[in-house]
N, C-alpha and C positions, 0 to 999 in steps of 0.2 A: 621594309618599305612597301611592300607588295601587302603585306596584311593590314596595314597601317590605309592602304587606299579601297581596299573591300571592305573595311568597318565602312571608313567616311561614303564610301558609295552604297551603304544598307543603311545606314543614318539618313543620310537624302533622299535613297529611295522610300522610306517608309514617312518620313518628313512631307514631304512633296506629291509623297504617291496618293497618302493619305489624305492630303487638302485636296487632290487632284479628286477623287475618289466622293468625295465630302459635298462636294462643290455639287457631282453631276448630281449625285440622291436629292441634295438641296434641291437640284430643281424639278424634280418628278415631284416632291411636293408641292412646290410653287405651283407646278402647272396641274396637277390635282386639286388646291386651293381655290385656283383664280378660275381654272376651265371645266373645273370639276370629274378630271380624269384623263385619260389617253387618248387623243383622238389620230384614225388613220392618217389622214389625209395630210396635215401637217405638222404632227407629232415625231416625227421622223426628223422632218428640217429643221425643226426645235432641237430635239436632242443630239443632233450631231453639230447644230452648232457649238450644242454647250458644251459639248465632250472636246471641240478645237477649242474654245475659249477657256476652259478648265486643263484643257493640256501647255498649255503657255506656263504653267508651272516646271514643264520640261527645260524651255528656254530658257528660262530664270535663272536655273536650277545648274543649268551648261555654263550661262555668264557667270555668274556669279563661283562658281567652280574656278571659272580662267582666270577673274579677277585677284583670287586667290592663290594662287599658283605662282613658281615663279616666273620671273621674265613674261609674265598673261602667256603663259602658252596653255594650248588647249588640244589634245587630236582627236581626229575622228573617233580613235577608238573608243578612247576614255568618256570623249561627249557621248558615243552611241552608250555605251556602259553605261551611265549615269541616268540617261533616258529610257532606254530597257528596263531596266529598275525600278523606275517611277512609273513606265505604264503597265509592268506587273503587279506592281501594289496598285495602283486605283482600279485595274479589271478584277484582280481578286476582291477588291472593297465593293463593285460594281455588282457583281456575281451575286456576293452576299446579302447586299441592298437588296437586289432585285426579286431574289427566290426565298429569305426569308423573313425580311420586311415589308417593300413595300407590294409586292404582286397578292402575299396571303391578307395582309390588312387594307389594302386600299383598293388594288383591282382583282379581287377574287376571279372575277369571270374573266378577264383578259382573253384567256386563249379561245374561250366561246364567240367573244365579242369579236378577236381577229379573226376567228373563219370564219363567222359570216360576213364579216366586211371583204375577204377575201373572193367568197364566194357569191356574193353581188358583183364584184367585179368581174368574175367569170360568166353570170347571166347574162352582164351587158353586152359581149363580145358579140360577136357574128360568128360565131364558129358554130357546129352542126352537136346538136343536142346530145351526139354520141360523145363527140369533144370534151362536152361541158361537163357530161356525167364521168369523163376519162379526167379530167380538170378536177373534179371538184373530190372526186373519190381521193387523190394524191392531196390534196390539203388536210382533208379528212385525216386519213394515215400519219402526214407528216406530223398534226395538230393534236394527233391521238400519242406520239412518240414524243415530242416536245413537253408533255406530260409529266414526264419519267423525269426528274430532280437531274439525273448526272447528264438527260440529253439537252436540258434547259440550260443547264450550267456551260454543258459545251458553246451553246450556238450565242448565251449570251456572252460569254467571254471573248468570242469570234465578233462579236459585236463592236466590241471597244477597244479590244488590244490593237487589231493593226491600224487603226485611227490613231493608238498613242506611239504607233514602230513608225508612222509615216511622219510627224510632228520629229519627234527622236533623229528620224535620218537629217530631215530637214534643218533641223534645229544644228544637228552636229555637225552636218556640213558648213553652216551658214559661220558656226561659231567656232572653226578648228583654224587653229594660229599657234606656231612652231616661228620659233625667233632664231 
C-alpha cells in the first residue's frame, strides 16, 4: 500500500510539478517578449505572482487526490506530501530554466544589470558616503559570489521553493477531511 502511494505521489509530483515549473519559464519569456526583459522595480511582483498562480497546481492536485480516495478523505500529511513534491519538481525545473536557459540566452547581463540598479538604490539614500561605499562593496561581493553556478542555483531555488511549501501547507490545510 505504502509503495503503491509513493509511486502515485512521484507521478503527480513530476505531472504537476512540471506544468507548475513550465508555466513560471512561460512567463520570463512572456515578460522578455512584451517588455523586452527583467525589470527591477516590478518584475518581482510579476513573478511572484505567477509563481502563486502556477502554484494552484498544488491545490488541484490535493482535490483531486481526495476526490479520488475513499470516503474523499484527505490528511494533512498526505496533502503536505503531494505538495512538497510538486514544489520540488517546479523549483528544480525553475533552477534549470533560470541558469541554463533563460539567464545565458536572454539576460546575459542580468547580474550587471542588478547591481547597478541595486547600487542606485544605495546612492539615493541619505546615509554617509562611508555607508554607501560599506553598502555598495557587500552588493559587489555578494553579486561577485552569485556568479558561481551552485551559489546561483542555491539562492535561486530559495526563491521559489518556499512560496511552493507555503501554497502546499495552505492548500493541505484547507483540503484535509478524515470521515
Amino acid at each position: 500500500m505504502f509503495k503503491t502511494i509513493k509511486i502515485m505521489n512521484t507521478r503527480i509530483a513530476f505531472k504537476h510539478g512540471a506544468m507548475t515549473g513550465l508555466i513560471i519559464i512561460t512567463s520570463w519569456f512572456l515578460s522578455y517578449f512584451i517588455w523586452g526583459g527583467l525589470y527591477f522595480s516590478g518584475s518581482e511582483l510579476f513573478g511572484y505572482s505567477v509563481m502563486l498562480l502556477a502554484f494552484s497546481t498544488i491545490f488541484m492536485a490535493i482535490r483531486n487526490e481526495r476526490k479520488r480516495s475513499e470516503n474523499n478523505e484527505m490528511t494533512f500529511k498526505r496533502g503536505f506530501s503531494i505538495g512538497a513534491g510538486i514544489s520540488l519538481v517546479a523549483a528544480i525545473i525553475y533552477v534549470v530554466g533560470w541558469i541554463w536557459i533563460y539567464m545565458p540566452n536572454f539576460e546575459p547581463d542580468f547580474v550587471d544589470r542588478y547591481e547597478a540598479s541595486q547600487i542606485e538604490v544605495v546612492n539615493l539614500t541619505q546615509s554617509s558616503n562611508e555607508d554607501k561605499m560599506k553598502q555598495i562593496q557587500e552588493i559587489k561581493d555578494f553579486n561577485e559570489s552569485y556568479r558561481k553556478p551552485h551559489v546561483m542555483a542555491a539562492f535561486t531555488f530559495l526563491e521559489i521553493f518556499p512560496v511552493g511549501l507555503l501554497v502546499t501547507i495552505i492548500s493541505a490545510l484547507i483540503l484535509r477531511r478524515k470521515e
